[in-house]
N, C-alpha and C positions, 0 to 999 in steps of 0.2 A: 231696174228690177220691175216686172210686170205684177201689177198689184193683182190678188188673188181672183178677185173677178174675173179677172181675163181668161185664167183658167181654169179654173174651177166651176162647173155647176150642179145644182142640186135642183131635181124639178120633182113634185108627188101628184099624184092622184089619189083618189079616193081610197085603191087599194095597195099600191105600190109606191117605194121612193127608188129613182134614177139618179147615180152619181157618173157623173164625165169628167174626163181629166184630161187634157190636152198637152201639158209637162212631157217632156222626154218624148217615148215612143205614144204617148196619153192610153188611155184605157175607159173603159165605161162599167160598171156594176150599177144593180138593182136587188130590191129586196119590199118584202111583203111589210107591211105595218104590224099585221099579226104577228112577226115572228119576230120584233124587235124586245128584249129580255130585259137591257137594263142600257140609260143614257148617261153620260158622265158629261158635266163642261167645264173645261178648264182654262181660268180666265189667265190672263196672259199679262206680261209686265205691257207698261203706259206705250204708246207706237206699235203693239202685238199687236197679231191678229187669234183670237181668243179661240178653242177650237172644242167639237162635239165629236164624242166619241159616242161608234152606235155600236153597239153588241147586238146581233140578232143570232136564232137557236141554227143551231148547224155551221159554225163556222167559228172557228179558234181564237182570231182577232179581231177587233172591232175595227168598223170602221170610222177616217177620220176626216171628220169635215169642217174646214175653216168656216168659222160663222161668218167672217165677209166673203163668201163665197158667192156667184151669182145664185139667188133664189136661197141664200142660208138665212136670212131672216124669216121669210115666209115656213123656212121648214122647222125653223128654231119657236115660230106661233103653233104651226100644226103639232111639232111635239106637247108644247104644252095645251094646247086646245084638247087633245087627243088624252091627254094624262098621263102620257109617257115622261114625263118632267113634272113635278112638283110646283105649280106656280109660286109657289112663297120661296119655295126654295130658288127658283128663276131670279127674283127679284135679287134675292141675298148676294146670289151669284154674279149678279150684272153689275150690283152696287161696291160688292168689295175689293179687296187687292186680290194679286195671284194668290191661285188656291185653285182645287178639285172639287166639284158638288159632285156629286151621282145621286140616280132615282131608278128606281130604288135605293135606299144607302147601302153602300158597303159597309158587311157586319166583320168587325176586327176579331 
């Protein structure tokens, strides 16, 4: 099995994030940093690969990017640099078992 890096990448710039996907027939999408609404991460049982859900305004689903993605760490800093993720809550997230943080939180 080709570990996620191989296909997966995540590259941003200052106003923009580029997702590529090379899997199957692969595909590419992008999106504005502005227009990202709310981040979820969902940490993943022990050998996972833990994954970022990104909600941006104008589109139904979120998108999903494996944090060991190439360039998913640097984007997984920029979200939090940026305050699109919660840093304390980042921390909770990274340290616990399987579970969903989102940031904004989901109100029940």
């Amino acid at each position: 099995m080709q570990p996620v890096s191989g296909w997966f990448t995540v590259e941003h710039d200052a106003e923009r994030v580029r997702l590529r996907s090379s899997a199957g027939e692969g595909w590419d999408a992008s999106f504005a940093w502005a227009d990202i609404e709310r981040v979820c991460f969902e940490a993943a049982d022990f050998l996972m690969s833990d994954s970022i859900y990104v909600f941006v305004r104008g589109r139904a689903e979120s998108y999903v990017i494996p944090s060991d993605a190439q360039g998913g760490a640097a984007f997984w800093g920029a979200l939090v640099e940026r305050k699109l993720f919660d840093a304390e809550l980042a921390i909770r997230a990274a340290t616990s078992g399987p579970g969903l943080f989102c940031w904004p939180p989901v109100e029940p």
